[in-house]
C-alpha positions as CSV (number, residue, x, y, z in Angstrom):
1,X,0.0,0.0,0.0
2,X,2.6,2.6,0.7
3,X,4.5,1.8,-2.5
4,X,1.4,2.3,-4.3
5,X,0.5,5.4,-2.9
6,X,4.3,6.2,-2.9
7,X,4.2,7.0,1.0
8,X,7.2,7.4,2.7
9,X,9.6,9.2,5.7
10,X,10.7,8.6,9.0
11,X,9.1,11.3,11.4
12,X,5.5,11.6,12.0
13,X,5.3,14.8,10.2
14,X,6.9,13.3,6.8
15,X,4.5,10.8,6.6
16,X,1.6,13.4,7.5
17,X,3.1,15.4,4.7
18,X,3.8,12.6,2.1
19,X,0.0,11.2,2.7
20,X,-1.0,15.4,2.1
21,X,0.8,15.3,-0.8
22,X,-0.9,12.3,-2.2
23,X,-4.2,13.7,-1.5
24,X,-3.5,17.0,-2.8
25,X,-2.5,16.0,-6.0
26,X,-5.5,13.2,-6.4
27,X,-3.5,10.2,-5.8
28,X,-5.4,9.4,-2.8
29,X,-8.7,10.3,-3.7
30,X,-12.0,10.7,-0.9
31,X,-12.7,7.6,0.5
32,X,-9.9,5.7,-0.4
33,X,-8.2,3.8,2.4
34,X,-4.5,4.4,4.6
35,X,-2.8,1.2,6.0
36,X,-3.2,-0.1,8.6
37,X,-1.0,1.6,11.0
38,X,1.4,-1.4,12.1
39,X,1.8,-2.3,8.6
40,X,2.5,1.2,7.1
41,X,5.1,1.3,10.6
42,X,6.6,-1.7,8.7
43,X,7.0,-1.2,5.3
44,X,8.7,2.1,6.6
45,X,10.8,1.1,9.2
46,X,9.5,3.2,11.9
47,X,7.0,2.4,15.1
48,X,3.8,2.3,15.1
49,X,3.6,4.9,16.9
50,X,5.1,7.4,14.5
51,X,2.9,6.3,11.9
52,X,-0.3,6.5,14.9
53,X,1.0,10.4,15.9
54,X,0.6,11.1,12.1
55,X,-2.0,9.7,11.1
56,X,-3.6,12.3,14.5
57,X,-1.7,15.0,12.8
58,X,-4.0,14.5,9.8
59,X,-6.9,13.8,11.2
60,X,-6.9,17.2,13.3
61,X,-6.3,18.9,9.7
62,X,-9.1,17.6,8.0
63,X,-7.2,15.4,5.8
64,X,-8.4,12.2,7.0
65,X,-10.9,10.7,9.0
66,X,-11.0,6.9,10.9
67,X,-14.0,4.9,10.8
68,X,-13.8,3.1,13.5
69,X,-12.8,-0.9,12.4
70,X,-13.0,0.8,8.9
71,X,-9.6,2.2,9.5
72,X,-8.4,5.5,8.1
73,X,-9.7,6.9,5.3
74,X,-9.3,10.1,3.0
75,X,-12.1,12.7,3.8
76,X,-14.5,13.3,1.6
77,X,-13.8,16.9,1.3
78,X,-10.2,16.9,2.3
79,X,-9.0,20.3,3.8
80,X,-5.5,20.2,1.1
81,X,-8.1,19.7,-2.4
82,X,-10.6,22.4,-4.2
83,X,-13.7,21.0,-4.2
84,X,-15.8,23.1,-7.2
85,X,-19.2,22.1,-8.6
86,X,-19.3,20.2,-11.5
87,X,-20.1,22.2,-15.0
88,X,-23.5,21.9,-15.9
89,X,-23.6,20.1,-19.3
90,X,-24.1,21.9,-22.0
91,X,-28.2,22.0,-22.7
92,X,-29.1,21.4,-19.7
93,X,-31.4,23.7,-17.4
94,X,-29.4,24.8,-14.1
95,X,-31.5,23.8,-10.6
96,X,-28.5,22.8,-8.8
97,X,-26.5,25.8,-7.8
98,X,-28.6,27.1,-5.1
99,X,-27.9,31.0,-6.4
100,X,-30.1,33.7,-7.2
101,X,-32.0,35.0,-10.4
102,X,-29.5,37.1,-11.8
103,X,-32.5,39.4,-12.9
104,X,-33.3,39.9,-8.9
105,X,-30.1,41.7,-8.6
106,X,-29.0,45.0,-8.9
107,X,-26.2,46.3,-10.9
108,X,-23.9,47.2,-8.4
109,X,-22.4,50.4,-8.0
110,X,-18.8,51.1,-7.0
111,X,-18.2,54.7,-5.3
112,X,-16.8,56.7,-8.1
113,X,-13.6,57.9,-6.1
114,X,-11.7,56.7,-3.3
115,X,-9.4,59.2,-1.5
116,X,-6.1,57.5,-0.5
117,X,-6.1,56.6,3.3
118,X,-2.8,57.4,5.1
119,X,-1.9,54.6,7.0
120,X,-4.4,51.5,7.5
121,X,-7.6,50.8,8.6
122,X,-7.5,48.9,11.9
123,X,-7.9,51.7,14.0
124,X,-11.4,52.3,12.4
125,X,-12.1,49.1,10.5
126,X,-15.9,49.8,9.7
127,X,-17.3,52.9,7.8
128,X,-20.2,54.6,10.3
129,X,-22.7,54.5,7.6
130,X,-23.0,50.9,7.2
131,X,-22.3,50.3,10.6
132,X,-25.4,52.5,11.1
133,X,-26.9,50.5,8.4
134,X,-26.2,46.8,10.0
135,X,-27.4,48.2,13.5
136,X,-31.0,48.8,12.1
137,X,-30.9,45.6,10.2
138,X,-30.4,43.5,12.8
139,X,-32.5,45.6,14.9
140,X,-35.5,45.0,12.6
141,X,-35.9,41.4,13.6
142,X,-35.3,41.7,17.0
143,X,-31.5,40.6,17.5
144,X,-29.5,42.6,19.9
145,X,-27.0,45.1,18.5
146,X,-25.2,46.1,21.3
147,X,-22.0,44.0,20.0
148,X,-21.7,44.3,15.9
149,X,-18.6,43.7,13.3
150,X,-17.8,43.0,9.9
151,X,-16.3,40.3,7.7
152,X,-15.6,38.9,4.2
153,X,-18.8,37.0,3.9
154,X,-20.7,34.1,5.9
155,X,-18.7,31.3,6.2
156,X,-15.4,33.5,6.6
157,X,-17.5,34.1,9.9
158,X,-18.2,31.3,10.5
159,X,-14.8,29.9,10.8
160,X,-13.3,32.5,12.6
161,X,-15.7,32.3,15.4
162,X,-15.0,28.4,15.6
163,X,-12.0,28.8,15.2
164,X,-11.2,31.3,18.2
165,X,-13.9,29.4,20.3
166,X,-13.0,25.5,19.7
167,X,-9.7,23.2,19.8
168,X,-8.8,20.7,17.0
169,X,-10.7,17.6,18.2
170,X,-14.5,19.9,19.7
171,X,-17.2,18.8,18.0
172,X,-19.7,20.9,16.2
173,X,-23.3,20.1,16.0
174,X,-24.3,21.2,12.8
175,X,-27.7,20.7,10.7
176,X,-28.4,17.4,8.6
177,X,-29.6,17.9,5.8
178,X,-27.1,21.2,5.6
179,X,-25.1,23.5,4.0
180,X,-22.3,21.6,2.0
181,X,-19.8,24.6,2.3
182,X,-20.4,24.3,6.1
183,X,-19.7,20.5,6.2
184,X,-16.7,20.6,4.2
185,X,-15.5,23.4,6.8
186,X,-16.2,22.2,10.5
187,X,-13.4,19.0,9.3
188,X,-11.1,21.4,7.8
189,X,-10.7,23.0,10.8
190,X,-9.7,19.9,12.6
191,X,-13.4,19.8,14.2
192,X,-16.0,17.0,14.6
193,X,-18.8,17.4,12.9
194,X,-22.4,16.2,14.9
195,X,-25.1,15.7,13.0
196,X,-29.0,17.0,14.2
197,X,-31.7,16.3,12.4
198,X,-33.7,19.3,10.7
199,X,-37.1,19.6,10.1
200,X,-39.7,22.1,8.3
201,X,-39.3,24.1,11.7
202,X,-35.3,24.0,11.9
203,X,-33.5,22.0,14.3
204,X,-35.1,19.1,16.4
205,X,-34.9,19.9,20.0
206,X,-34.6,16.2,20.8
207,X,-31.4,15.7,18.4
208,X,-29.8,18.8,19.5
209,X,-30.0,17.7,23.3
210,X,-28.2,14.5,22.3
211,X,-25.6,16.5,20.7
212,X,-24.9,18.3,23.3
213,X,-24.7,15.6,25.8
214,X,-22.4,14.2,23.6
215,X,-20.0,17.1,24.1
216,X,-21.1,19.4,20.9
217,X,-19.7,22.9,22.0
218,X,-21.1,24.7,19.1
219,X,-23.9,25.0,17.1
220,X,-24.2,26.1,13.6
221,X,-28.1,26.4,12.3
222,X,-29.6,28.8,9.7
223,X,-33.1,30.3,11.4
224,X,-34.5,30.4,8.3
225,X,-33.9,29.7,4.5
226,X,-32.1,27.3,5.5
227,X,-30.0,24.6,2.7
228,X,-31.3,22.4,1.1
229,X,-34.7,21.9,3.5
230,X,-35.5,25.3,3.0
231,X,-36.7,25.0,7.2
232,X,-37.6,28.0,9.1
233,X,-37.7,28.6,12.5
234,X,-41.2,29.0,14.2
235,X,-41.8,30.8,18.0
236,X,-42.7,27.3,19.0
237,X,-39.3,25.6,18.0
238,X,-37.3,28.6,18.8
239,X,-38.6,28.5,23.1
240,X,-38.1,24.5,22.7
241,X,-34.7,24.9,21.4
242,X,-33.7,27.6,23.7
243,X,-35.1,25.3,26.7
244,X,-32.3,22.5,25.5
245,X,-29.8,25.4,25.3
246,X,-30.3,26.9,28.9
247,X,-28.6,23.8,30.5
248,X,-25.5,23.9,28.1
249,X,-24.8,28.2,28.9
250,X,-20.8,27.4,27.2
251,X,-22.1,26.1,24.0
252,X,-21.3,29.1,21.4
253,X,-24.7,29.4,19.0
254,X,-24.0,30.6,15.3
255,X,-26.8,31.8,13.4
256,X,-26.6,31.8,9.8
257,X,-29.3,34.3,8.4
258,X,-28.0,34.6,4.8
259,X,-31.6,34.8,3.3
260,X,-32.7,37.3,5.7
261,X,-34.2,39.5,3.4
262,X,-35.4,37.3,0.9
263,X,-36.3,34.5,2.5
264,X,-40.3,34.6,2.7
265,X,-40.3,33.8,6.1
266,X,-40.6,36.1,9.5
267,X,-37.3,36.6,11.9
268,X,-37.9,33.8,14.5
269,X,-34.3,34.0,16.0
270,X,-32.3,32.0,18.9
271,X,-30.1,35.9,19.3
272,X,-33.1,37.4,20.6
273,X,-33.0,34.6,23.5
274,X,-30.9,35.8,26.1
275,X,-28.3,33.0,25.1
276,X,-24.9,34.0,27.3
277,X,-23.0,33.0,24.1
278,X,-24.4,33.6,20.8
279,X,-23.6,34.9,17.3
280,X,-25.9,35.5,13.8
281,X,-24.5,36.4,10.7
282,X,-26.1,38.0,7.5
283,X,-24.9,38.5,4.0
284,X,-25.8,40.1,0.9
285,X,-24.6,38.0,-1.7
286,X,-28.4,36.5,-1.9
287,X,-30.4,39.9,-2.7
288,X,-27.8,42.4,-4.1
289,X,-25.0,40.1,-5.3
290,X,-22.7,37.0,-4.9
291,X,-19.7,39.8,-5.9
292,X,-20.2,41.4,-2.4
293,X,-18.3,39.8,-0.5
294,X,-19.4,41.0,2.9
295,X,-21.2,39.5,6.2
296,X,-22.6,42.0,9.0
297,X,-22.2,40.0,13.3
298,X,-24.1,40.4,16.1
299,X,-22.9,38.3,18.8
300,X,-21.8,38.6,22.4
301,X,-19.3,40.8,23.6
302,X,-16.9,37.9,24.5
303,X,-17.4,36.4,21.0
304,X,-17.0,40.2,19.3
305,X,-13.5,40.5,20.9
306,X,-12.4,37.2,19.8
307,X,-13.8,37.1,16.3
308,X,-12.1,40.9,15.8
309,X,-9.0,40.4,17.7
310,X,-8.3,37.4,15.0
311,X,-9.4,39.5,12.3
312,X,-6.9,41.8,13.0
313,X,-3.9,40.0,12.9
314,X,-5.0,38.7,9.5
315,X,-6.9,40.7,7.3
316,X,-7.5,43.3,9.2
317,X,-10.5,44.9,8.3
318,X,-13.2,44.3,5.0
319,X,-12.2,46.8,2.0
320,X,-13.7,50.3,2.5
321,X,-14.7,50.4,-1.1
322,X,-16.5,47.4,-0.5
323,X,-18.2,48.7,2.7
324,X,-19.1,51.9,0.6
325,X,-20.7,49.8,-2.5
326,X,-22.9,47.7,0.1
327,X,-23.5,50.8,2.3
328,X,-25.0,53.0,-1.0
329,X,-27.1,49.8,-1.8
330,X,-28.9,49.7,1.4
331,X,-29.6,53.1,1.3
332,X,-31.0,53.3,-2.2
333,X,-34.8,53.3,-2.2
334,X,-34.9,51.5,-5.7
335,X,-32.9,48.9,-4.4
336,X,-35.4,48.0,-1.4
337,X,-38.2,47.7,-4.1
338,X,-36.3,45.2,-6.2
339,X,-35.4,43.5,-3.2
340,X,-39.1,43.3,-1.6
341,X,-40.2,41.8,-5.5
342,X,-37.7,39.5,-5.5
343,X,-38.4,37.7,-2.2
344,X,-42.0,38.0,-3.5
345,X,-41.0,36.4,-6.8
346,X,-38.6,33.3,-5.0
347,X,-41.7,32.3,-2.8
348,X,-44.2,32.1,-5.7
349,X,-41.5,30.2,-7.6
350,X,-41.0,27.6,-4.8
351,X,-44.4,27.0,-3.9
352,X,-45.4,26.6,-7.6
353,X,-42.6,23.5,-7.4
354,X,-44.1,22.6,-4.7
355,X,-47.7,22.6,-5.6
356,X,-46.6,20.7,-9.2
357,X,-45.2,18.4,-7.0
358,X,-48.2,17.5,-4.9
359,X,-50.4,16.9,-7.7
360,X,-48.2,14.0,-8.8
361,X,-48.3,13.0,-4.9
362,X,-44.7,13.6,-4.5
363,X,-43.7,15.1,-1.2
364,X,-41.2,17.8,-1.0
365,X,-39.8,20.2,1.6
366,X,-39.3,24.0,1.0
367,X,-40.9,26.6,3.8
368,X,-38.7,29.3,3.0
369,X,-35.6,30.0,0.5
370,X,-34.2,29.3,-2.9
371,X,-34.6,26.0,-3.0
372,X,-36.7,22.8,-2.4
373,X,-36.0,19.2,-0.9
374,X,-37.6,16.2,-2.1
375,X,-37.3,12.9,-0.9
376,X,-36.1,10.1,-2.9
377,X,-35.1,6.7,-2.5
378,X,-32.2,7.1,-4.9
379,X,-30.7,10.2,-5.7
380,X,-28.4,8.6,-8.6
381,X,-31.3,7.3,-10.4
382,X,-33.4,10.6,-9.8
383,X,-30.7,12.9,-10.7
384,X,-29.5,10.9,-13.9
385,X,-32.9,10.5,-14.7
386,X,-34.0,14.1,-14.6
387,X,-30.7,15.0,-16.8
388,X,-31.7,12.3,-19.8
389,X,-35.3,15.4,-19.6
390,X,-32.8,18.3,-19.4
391,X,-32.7,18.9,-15.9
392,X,-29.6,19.5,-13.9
393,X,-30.4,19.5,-9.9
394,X,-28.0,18.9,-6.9
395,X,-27.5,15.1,-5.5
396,X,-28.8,15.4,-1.8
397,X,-25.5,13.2,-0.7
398,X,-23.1,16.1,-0.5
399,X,-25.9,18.0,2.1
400,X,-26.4,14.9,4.6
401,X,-24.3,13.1,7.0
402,X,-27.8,10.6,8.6
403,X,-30.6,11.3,6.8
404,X,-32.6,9.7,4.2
405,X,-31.5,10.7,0.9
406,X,-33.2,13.2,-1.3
407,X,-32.6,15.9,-4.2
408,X,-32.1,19.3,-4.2
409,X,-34.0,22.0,-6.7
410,X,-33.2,25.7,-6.8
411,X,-36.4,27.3,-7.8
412,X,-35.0,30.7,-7.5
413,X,-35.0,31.2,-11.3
414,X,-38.0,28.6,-11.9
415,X,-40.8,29.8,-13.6
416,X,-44.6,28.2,-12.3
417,X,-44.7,27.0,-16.2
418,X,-41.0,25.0,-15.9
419,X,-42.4,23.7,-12.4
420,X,-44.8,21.8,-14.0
421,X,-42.7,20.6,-16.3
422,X,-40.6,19.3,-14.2
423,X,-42.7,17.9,-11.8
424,X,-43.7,15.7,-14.7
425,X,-40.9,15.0,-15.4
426,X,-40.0,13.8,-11.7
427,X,-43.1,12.0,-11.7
428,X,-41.8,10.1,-14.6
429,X,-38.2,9.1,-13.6
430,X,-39.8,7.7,-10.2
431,X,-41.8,5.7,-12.3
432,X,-39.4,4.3,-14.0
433,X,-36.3,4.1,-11.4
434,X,-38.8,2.3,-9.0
435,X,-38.4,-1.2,-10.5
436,X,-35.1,-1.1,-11.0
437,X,-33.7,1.1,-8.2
438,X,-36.7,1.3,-5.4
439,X,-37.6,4.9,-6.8
């Protein structure tokens, strides 16, 4: 196995890079499987427990993961490779990317002139008028401003505030079905990853309790919109879940509210909870364009000074001329309008997939967001067969660490006339994948 991997060194960190190095370069792709550790400790003449400390070394990294009496194997989404989305095949109608209707956006306008700035920016980091602007924001739907910053968009956040809160090895619980950018990232960071189950109404009190039992001391969720259920939170779920999370007042809660403003859903939040330690993040790559690069936090004051005190050694702060292209957007009047119609738009088009749907008595899943969920017994057969009709959609494998599998449909640039089409369409490849595949 080492020879044909072409493995090799003598210290624990020349193996860990040498088994990097295979997986960077595709050698060792996802899934594929590391000796054993006593044999690889052989076949290079070292102990085992050289070849056990690197094998840690890699595991903490993201590289790898161990499966118990399935030995080590190669992450799916190792932290050294680029995972990108496939390229939609030529013909084919794109429902797979999850982004907005590029007609639901504004053309985004730069500030004509930008004065040179002596100096840098970290002793005022964030321009007053969109500070102003992210205050009333957040404000709006009830989350407490007292504590607010900036950053280069939502999962950038995201990891930071992990990051600076969590040790390799700390577990994360995160939603399953969930983001796939957010899965890929909790391992990368050298966390565990804990799954909790998701519902129309967000994350199930009863799984989140086991997680954190189980030593979760995190939680990433997204209050509504949320990828690829489309879930949103209700009052209901919100005082259950808050319940769970009074007995656990260390666990760090992340809110990811990236659809705020288009998500056709009301702000039911966990930061408006009292929670000792708590964070929510919002973008606007979703309603004024994937190009903005920018992500407004509310959190904590504890989490506030961590999350800035590691910005600053880095980046510093987010580009003024970016702040001031976001800033002029939120003020412009035109620019709520389009927004307000757009969110307007994106729930008529998902509930027209949805409505197809249910007339050819196939369930689906989609309360809020860009995209809708819907069950399937095998997302090969479904996906292939949809792309044989001209369809491209996601395969629900890459959003799911426990759940039943399923497909994911972005509907945000789906007119009501192509939903019935392809809810035919669906219709017909479960017919026909049934026999064969269990449908």
């Amino acid at each position: 196995m080492a020879e044909q991997y072409a493995l090799s060194g003598g210290t624990a960190r020349e193996i860990s890079a040498s088994v990097e190095s295979r997986v960077a370069d595709g050698t060792l792709r996802p899934g594929a499987s590391l000796p054993p550790v006593r044999r690889l400790a052989e076949e290079l003449g070292v102990s085992a427990g050289t070849v056990a400390a690197a094998y840690k070394e890699l595991r903490g990294r993201g590289v790898v993961t161990t499966r118990g009496r399935g030995g080590t194997v190669v992450a799916a989404a190792p932290s050294v490779t680029s995972r990108r989305p496939p390229k939609v095949p030529t013909g084919l109608r794109d429902l797979a990317g999850g982004y907005p209707d590029p007609a639901c956006l504004p053309t985004l306008r730069p500030p004509e002139r930008v004065e040179p700035v002596p100096g840098s920016h970290r002793a005022s980091p964030r321009l007053a008028a969109l500070e102003e602007a992210a205050r009333a924001w957040f404000d709006r739907d009830g989350v407490p401003t007292g504590s607010v910053t900036f950053a280069h968009g939502a999962l950038d956040c995201v990891a930071r505030l992990l990051s600076t809160e969590l040790r390799p090895g700390d577990a994360v619980a995160v939603e399953d079905p969930g983001f796939h950018h957010l899965l890929d990232l909790v391992p990368a960071l050298g966390l565990r990853t804990v799954p909790v189950a998701v519902d129309d109404e967000g994350v199930r009190p009863e799984a989140l309790r086991a997680a954190l039992r189980g030593g979760a001391r995190a939680l990433v969720c997204s209050p509504r919109g949320q990828s690829p259920l489309g879930a949103r939170l209700t009052p209901g779920r919100r005082d259950a879940l808050l319940a769970v999370l009074g007995g656990h007042p260390h666990v760090l809660v992340v809110e990811d509210d990236h659809n705020a403003d288009i998500a056709g859903a009301d702000a039911v939040t966990l930061a408006s909870g009292g929670l000792p330690r708590w964070a929510q993040v919002r973008t606007v790559s979703k309603h004024l364009g994937i190009d903005l690069r920018w992500a407004a936090l509310a959190c904590d004051p504890a989490t506030l000074a961590r999350h800035d005190g590691r910005m600053l050694l880095t980046s510093g702060w987010v580009s003024h001329i970016l702040q001031s292209t976001v800033a002029g957007l939120l003020a412009d009047p035109e620019v709520s309008a389009l927004v307000a119609r757009a969110a307007d738009t994106y729930t008529t088009r998902r509930e027209a997939l949805r409505d197809a749907l249910a007339e050819h008595g196939i369930a689906s899943h989609g309360e809020s967001g860009l995209n809708v969920w819907v069950p399937v017994r095998d997302e090969s057969a479904v996906v292939n067969g949809l792309r044989t009709r001209g369809w491209w959609t996601a395969a629900g494998t890459r959003f799911r660490i426990a759940t039943p599998p399923g497909v994911r449909v972005t509907t945000a640039a789906l007119t009501p006339d192509e939903a019935r089409g392809l809810a035919r369409d669906l219709a017909d490849t479960l017919g026909e994948s049934e026999p064969v595949y269990g449908g």
